[in-house]
N, C-alpha and C positions, 0 to 999 in steps of 0.2 A: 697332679699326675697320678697314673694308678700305683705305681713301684719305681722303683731305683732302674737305671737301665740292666745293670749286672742283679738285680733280683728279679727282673721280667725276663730274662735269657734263663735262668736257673727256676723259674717256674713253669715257662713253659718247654725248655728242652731235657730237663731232667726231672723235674716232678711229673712231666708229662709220660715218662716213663713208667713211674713208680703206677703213677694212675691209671694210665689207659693204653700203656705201651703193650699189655697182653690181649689188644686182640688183633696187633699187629705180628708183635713176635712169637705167639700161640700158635701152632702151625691148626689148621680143623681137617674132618677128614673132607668136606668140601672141597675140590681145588679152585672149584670157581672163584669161592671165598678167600682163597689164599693168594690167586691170581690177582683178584680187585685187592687184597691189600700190596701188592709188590707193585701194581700201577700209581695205587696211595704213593705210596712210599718214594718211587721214581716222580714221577710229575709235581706233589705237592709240598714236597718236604724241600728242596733246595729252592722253590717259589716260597713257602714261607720264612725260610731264612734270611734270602735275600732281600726281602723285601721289609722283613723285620729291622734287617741293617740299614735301610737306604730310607725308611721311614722311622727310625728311632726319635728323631728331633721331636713329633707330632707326639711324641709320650712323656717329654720334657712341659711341658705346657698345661698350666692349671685347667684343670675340669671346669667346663662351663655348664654349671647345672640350675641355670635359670629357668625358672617355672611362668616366666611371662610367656604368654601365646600359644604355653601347649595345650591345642585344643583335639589335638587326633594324633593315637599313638597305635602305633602295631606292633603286637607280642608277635617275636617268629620263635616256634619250637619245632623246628623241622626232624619230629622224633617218633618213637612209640607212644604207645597207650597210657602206661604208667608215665615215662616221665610229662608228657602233655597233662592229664592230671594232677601232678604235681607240683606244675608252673602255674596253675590257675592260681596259685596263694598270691601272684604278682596282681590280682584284678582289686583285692582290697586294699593292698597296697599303694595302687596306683591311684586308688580311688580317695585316698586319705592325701597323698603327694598331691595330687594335678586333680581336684574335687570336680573341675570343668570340663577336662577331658570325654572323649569318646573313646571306646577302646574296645581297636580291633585283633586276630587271633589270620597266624601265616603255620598252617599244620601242613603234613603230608596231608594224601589225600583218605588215605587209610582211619586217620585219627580224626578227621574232621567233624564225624557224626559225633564224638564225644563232648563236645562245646557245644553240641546245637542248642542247650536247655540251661546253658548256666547262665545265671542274671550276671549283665553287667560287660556282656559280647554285644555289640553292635551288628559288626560282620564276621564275614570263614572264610579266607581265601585261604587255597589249596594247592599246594607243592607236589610234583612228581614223586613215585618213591623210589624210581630206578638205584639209584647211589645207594640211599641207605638201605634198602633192600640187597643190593648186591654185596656191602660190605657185611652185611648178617648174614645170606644164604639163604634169604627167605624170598627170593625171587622165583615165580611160576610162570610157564609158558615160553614163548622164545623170546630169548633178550633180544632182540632186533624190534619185535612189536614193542615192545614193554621200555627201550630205551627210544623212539619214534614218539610212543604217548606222553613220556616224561618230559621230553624235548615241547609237544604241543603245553602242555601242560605249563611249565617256564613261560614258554611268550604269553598267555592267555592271562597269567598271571602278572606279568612284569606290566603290560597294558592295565590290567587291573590295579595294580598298586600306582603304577605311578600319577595315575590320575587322580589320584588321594591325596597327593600332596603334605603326607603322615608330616607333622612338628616335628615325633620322635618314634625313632624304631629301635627295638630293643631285640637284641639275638642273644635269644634264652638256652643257647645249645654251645656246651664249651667244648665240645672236643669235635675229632675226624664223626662223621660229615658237616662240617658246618658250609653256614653257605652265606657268609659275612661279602665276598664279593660280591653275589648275585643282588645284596641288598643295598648295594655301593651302587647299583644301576636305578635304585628302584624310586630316585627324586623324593625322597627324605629330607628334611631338613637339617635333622641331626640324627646320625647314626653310631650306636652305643652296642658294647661285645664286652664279653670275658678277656681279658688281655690275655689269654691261654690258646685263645678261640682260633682253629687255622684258616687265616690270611685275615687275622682281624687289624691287620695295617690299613686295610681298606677305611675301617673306624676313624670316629673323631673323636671319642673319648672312651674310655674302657671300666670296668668295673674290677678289681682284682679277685681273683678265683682262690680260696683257701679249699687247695686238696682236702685236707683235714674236718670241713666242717659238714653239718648236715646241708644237704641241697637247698630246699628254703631259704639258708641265712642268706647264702650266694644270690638267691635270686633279689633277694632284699638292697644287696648292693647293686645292684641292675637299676633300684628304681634313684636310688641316690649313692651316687660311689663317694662320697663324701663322709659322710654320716656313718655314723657304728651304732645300729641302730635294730631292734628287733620288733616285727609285729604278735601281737597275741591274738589268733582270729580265731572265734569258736568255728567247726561244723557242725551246721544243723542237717542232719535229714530230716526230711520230709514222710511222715508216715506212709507206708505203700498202699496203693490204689488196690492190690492186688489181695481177693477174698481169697485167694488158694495159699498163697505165700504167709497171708495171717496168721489162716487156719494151720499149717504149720508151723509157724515160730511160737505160739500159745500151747498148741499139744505137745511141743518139743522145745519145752526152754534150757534143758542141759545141752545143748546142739555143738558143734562143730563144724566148719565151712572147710572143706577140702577144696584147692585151684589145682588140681594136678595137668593139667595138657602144656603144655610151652609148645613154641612154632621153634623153639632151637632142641632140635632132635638131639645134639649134645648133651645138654640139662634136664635129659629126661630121667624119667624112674620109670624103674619097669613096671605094667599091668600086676603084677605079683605081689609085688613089692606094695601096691597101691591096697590091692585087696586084702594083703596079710594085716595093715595096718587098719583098716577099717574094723575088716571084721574084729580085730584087738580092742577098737575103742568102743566097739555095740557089746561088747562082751565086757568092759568097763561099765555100761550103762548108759554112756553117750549118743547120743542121736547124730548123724552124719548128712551133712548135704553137701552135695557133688555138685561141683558148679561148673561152667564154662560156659562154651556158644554153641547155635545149631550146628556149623560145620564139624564142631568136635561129637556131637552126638554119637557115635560108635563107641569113641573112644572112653567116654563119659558114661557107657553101658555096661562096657566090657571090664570096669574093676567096679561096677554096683554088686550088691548083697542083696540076693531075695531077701530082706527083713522092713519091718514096718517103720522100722527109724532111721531107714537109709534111705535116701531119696536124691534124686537128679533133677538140677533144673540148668536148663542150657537156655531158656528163651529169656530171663532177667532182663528186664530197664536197668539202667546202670542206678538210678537211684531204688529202684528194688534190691539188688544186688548188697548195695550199700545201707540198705535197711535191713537184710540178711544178717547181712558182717556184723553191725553193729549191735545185733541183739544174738550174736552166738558168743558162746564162753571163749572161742580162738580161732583162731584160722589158721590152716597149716598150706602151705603155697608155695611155689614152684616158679613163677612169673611175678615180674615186679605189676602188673600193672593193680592186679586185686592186694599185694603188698602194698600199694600205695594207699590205699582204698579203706584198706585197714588201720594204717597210720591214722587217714584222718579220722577215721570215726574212733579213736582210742581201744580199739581191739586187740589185745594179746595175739601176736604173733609166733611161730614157729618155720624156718625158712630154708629149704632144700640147696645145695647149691654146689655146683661142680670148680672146683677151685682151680682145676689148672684151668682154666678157661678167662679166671678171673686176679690169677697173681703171678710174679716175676719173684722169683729169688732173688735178695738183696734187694730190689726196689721196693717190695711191696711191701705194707703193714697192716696185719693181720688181727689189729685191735678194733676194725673197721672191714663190717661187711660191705661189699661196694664193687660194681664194674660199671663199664662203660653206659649201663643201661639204668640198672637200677637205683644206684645212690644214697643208699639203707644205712648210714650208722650202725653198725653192731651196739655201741654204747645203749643205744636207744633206749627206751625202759620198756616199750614194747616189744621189743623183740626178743622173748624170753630166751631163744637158743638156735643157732644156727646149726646147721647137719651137713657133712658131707653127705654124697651121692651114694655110697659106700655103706653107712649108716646101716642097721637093720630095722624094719618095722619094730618092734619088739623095743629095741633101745629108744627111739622115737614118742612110742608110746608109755614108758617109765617117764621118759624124761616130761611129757606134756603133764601124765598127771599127777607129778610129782610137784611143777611149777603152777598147774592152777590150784591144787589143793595148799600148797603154800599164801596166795593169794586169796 
């Protein structure tokens, strides 16, 4: 079984608090966003209690984690960029548990081009992103079209899986949006969740969720909830393809990777803010590269520095990117997803972050950077220093080159 029944009610109704209760009880200046979490709240939350009570017996019963006949398994990460990223460490995993397996990957539809090039994906089915988009605030256009394509999206999808006949599916996403029902329909043979997971009563066996640890280990008990067990998996990149990207990581090896744009207008830092900091670290002697994507291109303009060691590159492959990150002295960033990125390729870290957005007084603990999205260990050994929003360019920049000259 994954817990005790009185230690699964106390992880998922009050650790769930500590954890991820602020981005329900946070109010945003959004109201849409505030509107979709009070429908959260009204619809889902007395369906998962109830159901937690009337299916308690099904969590009494030992884990059947026989590896006879699993030959097709589907990861669902129905998430962003960073944490889709982050779940990929389940593929060697999986690959070492069920060596026979095929194994396929159930993303939003937004994240799905990130999987297209990792070895070891079969297939990419694709999830609407209406939910999790409207519980962020990152929904564009008229909710009417945008909750109609989500909806085709579902069926197209659900015909697609279930003619799969998956051995085992595994839902990689522990908290509000999950979508452990939707995967209850999708003719699995055996269906596996976060016991934290909401309405993972649907489940036949669960994995226990430790608030407290790095994401990774979590995911590790997804592949065997039995086991206390850790993998060691190098990443390799791959040298870039790209003669322009070369040519600057060679003339500019003291570098610096700046992620400043986030899609949560909340977590931003100002243009000012952005430039005072730069121009601090070119005045250091540091060479700066501005990253992000085409759409941000203005934005990704508008805190550059006329100087020859400041540069923008917004069109990056993600393994360019990651061939970036891994040959600058740090990265200082804004968005979990290029923080994940960094993690892997063992880059010192520096990490922006608006904390009422991300804690509860009295729930939360504050020895662990961490919300609903990004899942960062504070403890980490890379992540030299985390910054309120508030922070000044200036103190930022003491504090970076104080911690790589230490190193």
């Amino acid at each position: 079984m994954s817990s005790s029944p009185l230690l699964f009610f106390k992880l998922k109704y009050v650790s769930w608090l500590r954890r991820f209760g602020g981005m329900f009880l946070r109010k945003r200046s959004n109201s849409w966003v505030n509107f979709a979490k009070i429908i959260y709240s009204i619809f889902f939350l007395p369906i998962n209690i109830l159901g937690d009570i009337l299916f308690l017996y099904k969590r009494l019963r030992p884990i059947n984690n026989s590896k006879e006949n699993v030959k097709k398994i589907l990861i669902v990460k129905v998430d962003q960029l960073g944490d889709v990223l982050f779940s990929s460490s389940l593929i060697p995993a999986l690959n070492k548990e069920y060596p026979d397996a095929v194994i396929d990957y159930l993303v939003n539809e937004k994240s799905a081009p990130l999987l297209q090039n990792i070895h070891g994906i079969r297939k990419i089915h694709s999830y609407g992103y209406f939910i999790l988009g409207a519980l962020l605030g990152r929904l564009q256009g008229s909710l009417l079209s945008q909750f109609i394509k989500s909806l085709r999206y579902m069926q197209k999808t659900l015909r697609d899986i279930r003619v799969e006949n998956y051995d085992l599916i595994l839902n990689a996403r522990a908290h509000a949006h999950s979508i452990t029902w939707f995967l209850y329909f999708c003719n699995g043979k055996h269906l596996r969740c976060f016991d934290i997971s909401t309405t993972s009563f649907f489940a036949d066996s669960w994995a226990s969720y430790d608030l407290d640890l790095p994401e990774h280990l979590n995911f590790f008990k997804l592949v065997n909830p039995n086991a206390n067990f850790e993998f060691h998996i190098p990443y390799e990149v791959k040298p870039t393809t790209s003669h322009d990207l070369t040519h600057w990581i060679q003339k500019n090896p003291k570098n610096i990777v700046i992620t400043p744009v986030t899609y949560d207008r909340e977590k931003s830092w100002s243009p000012q803010n952005w430039r005072t900091l730069i121009q601090d670290l070119l005045d250091q002697g540091f060479s700066v590269a501005i990253c992000g994507i085409p759409e941000h291109i203005n934005e990704l303009m508008s805190i550059a520095i006329p100087h020859p060691r400041c540069h923008v590159f917004s069109t990056l492959l993600i393994k360019d990117l990651a061939h970036l990150i891994k040959n600058a002295k740090a990265l200082i960033g804004i968005e979990s997803f290029p923080i994940h990125l960094a993690l892997a390729v063992n880059t010192p870290l520096f990490v922006l972050i608006d904390s009422k957005l991300l804690y509860l007084p009295t729930f939360s603990k504050k020895q662990f950077f961490t919300d609903g999205r990004s899942m960062i260990p504070m403890g980490h050994l890379l992540v030299k220093q985390v910054f309120e929003l508030k922070e000044s360019p200036q103190e930022i920049t003491t504090s970076v080159i104080s911690h790589l000259s230490a190193d």
